[in-house]
MMTF fields as JSON, N, C-alpha, C and O atoms, coordinates in Angstrom:
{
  "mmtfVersion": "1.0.0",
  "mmtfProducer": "UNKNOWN",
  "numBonds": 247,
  "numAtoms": 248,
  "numGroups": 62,
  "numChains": 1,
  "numModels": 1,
  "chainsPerModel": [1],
  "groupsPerChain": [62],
  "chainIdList": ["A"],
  "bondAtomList": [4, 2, 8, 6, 12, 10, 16, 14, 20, 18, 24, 22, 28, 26, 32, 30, 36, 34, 40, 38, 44, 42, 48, 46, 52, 50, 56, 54, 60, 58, 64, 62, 68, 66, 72, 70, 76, 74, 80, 78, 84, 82, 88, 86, 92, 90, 96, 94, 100, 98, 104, 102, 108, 106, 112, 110, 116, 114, 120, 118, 124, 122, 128, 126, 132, 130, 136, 134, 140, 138, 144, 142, 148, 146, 152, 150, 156, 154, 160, 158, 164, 162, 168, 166, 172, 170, 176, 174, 180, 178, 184, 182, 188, 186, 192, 190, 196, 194, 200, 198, 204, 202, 208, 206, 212, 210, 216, 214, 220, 218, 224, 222, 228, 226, 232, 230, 236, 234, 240, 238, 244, 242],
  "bondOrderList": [1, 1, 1, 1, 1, 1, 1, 1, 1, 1, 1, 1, 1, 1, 1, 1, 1, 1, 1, 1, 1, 1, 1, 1, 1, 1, 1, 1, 1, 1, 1, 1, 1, 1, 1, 1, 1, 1, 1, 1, 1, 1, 1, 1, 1, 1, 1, 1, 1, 1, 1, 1, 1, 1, 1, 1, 1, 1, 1, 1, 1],
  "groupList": [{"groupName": "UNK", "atomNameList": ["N", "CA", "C", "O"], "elementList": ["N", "C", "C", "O"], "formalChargeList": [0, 0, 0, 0], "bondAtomList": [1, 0, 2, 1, 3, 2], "bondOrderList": [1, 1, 2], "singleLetterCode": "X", "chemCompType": "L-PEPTIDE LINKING"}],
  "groupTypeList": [0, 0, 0, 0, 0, 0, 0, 0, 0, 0, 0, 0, 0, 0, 0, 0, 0, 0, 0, 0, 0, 0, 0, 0, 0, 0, 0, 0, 0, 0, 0, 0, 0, 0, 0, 0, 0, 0, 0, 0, 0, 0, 0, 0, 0, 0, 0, 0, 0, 0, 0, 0, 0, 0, 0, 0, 0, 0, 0, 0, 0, 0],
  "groupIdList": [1, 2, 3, 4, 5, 6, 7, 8, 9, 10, 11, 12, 13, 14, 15, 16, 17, 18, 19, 20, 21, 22, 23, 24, 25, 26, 27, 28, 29, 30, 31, 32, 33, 34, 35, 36, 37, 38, 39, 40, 41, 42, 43, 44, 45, 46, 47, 48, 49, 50, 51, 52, 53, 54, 55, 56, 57, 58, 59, 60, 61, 62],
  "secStructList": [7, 6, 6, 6, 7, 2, 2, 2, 2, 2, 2, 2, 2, 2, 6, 6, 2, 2, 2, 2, 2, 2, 2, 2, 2, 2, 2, 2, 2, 2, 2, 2, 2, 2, 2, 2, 6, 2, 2, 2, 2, 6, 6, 6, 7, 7, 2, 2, 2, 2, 2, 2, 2, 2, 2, 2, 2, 2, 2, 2, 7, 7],
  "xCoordList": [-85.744, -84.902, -85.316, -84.435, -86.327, -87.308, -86.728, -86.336, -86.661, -85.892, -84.601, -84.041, -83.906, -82.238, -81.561, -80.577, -82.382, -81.412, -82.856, -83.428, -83.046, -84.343, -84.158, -85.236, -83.084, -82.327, -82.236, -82.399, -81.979, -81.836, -82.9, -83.081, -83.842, -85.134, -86.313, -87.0, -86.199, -86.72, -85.867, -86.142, -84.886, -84.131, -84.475, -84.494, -84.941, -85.369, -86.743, -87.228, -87.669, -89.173, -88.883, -89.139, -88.359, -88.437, -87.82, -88.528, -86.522, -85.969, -87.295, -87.163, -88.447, -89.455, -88.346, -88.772, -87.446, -86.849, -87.578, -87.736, -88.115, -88.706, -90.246, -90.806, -90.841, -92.341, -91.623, -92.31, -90.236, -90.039, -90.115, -90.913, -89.074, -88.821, -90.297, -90.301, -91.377, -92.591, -93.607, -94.621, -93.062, -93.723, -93.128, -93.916, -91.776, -91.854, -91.918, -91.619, -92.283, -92.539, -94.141, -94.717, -94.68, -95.732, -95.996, -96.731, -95.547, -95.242, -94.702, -94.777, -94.177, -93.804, -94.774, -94.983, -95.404, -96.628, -98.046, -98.979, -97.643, -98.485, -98.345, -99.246, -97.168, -96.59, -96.712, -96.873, -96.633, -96.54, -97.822, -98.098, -98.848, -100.412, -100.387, -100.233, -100.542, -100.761, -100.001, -100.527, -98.707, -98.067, -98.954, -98.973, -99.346, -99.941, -101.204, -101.493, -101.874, -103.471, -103.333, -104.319, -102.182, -102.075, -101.649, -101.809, -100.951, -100.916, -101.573, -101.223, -102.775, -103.515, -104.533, -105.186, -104.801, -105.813, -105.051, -105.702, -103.929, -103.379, -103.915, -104.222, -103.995, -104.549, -105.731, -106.029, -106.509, -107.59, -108.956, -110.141, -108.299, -108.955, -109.862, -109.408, -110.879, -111.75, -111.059, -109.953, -111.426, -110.824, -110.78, -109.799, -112.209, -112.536, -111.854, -110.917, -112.17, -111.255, -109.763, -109.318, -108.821, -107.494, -107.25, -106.376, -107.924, -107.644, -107.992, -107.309, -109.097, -108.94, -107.764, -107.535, -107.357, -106.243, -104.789, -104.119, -104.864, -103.657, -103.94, -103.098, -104.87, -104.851, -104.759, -104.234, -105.129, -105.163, -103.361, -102.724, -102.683, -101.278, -100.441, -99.503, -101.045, -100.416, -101.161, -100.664, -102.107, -102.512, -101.41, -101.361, -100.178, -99.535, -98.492, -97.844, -97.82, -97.318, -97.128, -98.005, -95.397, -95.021, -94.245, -93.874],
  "yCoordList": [209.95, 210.604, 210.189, 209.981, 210.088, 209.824, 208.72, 208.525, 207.642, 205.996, 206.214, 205.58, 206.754, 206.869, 207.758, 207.507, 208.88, 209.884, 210.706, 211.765, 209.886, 209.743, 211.382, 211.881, 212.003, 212.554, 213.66, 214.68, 213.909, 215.105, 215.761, 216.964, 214.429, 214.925, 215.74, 216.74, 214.764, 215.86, 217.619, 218.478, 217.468, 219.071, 220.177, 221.357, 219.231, 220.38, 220.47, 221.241, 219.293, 220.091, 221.296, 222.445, 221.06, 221.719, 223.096, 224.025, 223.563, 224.578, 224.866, 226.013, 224.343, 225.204, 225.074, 225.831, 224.519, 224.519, 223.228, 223.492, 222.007, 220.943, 221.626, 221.032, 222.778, 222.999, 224.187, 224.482, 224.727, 225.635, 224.774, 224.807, 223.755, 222.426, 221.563, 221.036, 221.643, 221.496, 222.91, 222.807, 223.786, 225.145, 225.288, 225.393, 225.307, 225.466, 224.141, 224.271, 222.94, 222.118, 222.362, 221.999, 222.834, 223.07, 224.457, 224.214, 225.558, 226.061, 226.024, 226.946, 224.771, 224.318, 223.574, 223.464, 223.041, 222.153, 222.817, 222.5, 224.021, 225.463, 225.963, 226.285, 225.955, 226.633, 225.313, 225.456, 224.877, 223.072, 222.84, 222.285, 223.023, 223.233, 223.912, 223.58, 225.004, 226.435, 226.53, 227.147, 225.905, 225.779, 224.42, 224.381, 223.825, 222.341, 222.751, 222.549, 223.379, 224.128, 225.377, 225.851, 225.903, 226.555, 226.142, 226.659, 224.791, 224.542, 223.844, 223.348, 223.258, 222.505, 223.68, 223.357, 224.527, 226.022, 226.045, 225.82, 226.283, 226.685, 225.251, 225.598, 224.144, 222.925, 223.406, 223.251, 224.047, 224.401, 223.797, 224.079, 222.763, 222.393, 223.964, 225.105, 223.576, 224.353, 224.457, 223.916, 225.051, 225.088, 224.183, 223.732, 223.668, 222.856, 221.35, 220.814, 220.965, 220.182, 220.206, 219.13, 221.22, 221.613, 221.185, 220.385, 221.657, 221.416, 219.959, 219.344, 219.298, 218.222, 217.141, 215.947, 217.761, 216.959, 216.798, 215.89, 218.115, 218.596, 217.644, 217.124, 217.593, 217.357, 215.712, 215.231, 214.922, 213.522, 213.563, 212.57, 214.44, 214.59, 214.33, 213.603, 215.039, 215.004, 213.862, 213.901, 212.912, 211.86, 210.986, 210.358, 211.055, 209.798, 209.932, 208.911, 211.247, 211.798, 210.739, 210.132, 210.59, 209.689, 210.425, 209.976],
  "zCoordList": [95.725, 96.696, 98.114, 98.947, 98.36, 99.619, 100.09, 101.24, 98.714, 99.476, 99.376, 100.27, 98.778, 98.71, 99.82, 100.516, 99.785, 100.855, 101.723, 101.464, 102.599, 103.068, 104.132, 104.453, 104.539, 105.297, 104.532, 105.203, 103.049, 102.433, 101.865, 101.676, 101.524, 101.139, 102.222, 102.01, 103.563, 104.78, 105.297, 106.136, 104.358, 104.56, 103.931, 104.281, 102.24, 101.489, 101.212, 100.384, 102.25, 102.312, 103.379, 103.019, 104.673, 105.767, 105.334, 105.723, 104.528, 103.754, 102.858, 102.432, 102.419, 101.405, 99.871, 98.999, 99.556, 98.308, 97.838, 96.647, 98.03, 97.661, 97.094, 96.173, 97.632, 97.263, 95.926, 94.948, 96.109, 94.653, 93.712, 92.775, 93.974, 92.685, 91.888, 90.776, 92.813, 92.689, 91.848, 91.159, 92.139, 91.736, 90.363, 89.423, 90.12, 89.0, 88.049, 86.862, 88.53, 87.365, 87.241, 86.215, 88.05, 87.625, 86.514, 85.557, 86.6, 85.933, 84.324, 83.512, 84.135, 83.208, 82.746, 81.538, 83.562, 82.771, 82.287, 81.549, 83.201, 82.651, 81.19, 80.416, 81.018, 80.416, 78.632, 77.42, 79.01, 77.733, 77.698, 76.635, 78.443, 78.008, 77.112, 75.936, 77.566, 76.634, 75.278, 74.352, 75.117, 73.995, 73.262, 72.032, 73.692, 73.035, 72.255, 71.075, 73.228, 72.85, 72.02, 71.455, 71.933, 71.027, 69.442, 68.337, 70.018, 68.152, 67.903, 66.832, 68.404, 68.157, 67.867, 66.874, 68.195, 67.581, 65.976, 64.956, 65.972, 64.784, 63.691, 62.55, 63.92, 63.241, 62.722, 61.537, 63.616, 63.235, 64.185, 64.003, 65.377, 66.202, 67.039, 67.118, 67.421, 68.502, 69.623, 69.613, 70.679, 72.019, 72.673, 73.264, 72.646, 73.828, 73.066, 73.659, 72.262, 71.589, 71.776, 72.177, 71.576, 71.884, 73.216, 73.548, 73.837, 75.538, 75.805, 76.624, 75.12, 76.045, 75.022, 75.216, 74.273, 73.499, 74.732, 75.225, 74.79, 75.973, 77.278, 78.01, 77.331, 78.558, 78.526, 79.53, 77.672, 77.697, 77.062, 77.416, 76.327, 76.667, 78.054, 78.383, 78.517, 79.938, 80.812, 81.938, 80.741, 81.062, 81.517, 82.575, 80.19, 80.522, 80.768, 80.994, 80.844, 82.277, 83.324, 83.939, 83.444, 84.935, 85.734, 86.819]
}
């Protein structure tokens, strides 16, 4: 958006709607952890195991 509409994207940091769109994907990635590490508990994995499964999940994340 930044290179395409270089003009709309400085509207909706300055409006604070660019840091919501940011808030809730984070939220979501909150949210897709906790679902990941949870079925990876149900496998029968440990915690600390579970989590760093999740988390090398989201590693490759673009």
């Amino acid at each position: 958006m930044l290179d395409n509409n270089p003009l709309e994207y400085v509207t909706l940091i300055l409006s604070g709607e660019m840091q919501s769109y940011c808030d809730l994907e984070d939220d979501l990635k909150d949210s897709m952890f906790n679902d990941i590490v949870k079925s990876y508990l149900v496998k029968g994995y440990n915690k600390s195991t579970a989590e760093m499964m999740a988390r090398e999940f989201f590693m490759y994340d673009s």
